[in-house]
C-alpha positions as CSV (number, residue, x, y, z in Angstrom):
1,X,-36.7,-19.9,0.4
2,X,-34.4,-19.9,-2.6
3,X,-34.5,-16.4,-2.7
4,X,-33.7,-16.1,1.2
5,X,-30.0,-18.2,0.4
6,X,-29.2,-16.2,-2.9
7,X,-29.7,-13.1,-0.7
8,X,-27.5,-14.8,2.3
9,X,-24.5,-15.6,-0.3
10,X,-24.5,-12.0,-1.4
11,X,-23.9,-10.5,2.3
12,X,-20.9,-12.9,2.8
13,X,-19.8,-12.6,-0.9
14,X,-19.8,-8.9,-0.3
15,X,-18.3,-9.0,3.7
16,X,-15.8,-11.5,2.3
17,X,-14.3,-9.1,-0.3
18,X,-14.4,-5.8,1.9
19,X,-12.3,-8.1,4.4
20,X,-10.1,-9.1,1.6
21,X,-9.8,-5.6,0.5
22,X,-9.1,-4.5,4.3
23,X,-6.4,-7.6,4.4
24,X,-4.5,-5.7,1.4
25,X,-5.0,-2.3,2.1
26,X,-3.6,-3.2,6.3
27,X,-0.6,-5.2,4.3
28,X,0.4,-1.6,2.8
29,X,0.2,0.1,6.3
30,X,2.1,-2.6,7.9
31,X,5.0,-2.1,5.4
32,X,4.3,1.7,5.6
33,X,4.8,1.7,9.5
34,X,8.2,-0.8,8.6
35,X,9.6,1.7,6.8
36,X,9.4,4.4,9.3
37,X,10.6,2.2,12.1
38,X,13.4,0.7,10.3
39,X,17.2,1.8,11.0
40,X,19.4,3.9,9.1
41,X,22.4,1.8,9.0
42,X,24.3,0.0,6.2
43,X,22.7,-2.7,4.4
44,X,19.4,-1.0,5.4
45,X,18.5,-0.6,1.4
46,X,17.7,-4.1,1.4
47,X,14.9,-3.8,3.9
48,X,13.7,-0.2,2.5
49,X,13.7,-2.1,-1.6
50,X,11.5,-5.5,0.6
51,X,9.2,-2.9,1.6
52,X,8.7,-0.8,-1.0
53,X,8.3,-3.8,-3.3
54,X,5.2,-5.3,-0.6
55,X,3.8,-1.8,-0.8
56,X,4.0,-1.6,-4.6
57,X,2.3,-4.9,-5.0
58,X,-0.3,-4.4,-2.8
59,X,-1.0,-0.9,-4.6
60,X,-1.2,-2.6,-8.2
61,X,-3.3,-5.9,-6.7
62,X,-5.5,-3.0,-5.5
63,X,-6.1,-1.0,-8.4
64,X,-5.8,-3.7,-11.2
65,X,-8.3,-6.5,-9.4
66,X,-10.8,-4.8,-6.9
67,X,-13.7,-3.8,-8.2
68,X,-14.5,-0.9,-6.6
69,X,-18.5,-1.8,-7.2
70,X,-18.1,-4.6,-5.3
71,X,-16.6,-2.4,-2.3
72,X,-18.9,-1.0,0.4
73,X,-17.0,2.0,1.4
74,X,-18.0,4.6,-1.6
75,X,-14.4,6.2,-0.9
76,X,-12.3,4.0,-2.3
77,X,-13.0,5.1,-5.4
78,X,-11.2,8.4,-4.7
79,X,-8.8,6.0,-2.9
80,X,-7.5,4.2,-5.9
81,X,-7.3,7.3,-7.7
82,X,-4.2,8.0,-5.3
83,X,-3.0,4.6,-6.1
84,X,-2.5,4.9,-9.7
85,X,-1.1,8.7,-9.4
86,X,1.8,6.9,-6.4
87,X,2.1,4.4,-9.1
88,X,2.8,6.5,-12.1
89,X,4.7,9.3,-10.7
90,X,6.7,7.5,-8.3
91,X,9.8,4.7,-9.1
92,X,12.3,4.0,-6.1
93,X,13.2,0.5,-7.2
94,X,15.7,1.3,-9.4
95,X,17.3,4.4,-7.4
96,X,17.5,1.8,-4.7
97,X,19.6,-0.6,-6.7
98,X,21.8,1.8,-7.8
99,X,21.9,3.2,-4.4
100,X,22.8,0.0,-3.6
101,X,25.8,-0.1,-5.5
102,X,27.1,2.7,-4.4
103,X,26.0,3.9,-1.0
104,X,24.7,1.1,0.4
105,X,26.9,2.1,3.8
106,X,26.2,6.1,4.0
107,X,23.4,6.3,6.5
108,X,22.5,9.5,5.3
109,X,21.4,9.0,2.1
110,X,19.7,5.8,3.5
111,X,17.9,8.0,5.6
112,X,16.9,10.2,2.9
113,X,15.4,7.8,0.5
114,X,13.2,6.2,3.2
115,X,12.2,9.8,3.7
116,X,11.5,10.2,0.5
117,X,9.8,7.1,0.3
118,X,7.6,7.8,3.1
119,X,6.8,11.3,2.3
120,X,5.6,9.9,-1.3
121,X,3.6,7.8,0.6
122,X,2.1,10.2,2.4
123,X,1.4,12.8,-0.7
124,X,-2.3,13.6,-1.2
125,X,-2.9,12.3,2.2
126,X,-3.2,8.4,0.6
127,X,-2.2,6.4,4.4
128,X,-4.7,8.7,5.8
129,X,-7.3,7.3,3.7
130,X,-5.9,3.9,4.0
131,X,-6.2,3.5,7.5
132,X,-9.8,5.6,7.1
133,X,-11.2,3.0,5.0
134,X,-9.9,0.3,6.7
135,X,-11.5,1.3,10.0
136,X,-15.1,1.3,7.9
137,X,-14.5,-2.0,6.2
């Protein structure tokens, strides 16, 4: 019988962190489909930098605390992989401030760095394999 209950606590142990790993991972395509929806007007930086910084965070809490053993899906190994490369090759923070600045009311350049951002996003196919991996969680 005692056996029976340790086994039990595993299954939701193991369903409870695939849905907190499906929580973060849905965060970063929520922020992701933001960013694509928001306007290109001035003072739209702010809402692009509020983003960005979501996404970031949800990228580092993903590949500094999930254990990947832990994880059902065998892809999101390969997954956080992406993470760290977006993470190391990729800083919009602090083009935004100083886009901020200085152009914080020419809505072309806002328009191009949430472009950018989103086509950084979208290198190596990474919300692809979000949203895959969040459908088999």
């Amino acid at each position: 019988m005692l056996k029976y209950r340790l086994d039990a606590c595993s299954v939701t142990y193991v369903v409870s962190y695939n849905e907190h790993l499906k929580r973060i991972l849905a965060q970063i395509i929520d922020s992701y489909n933001t960013l694509k929806e928001i306007q290109d007007k001035p003072g739209g930086l702010d809402n692009i930098k509020l983003e960005i910084l979501k996404i970031n965070g949800f990228l580092k809490v993903s590949v500094n605390t999930v254990d990947e053993y832990k994880i059902t899906v065998s892809d999101f190994k390969g997954l956080r992989t992406k993470f760290s490369h977006y993470l190391k090759n990729y800083f919009f923070e602090q083009e935004i401030e100083t886009m901020t600045l200085l152009y914080s009311d020419d809505t072309l350049r806002i328009k191009n760095m949430r472009l950018k951002i989103i086509e950084a996003l979208e290198d190596n196919e990474m919300i692809d394999d979000i949203t895959e991996i969040i459908a088999k969680l």
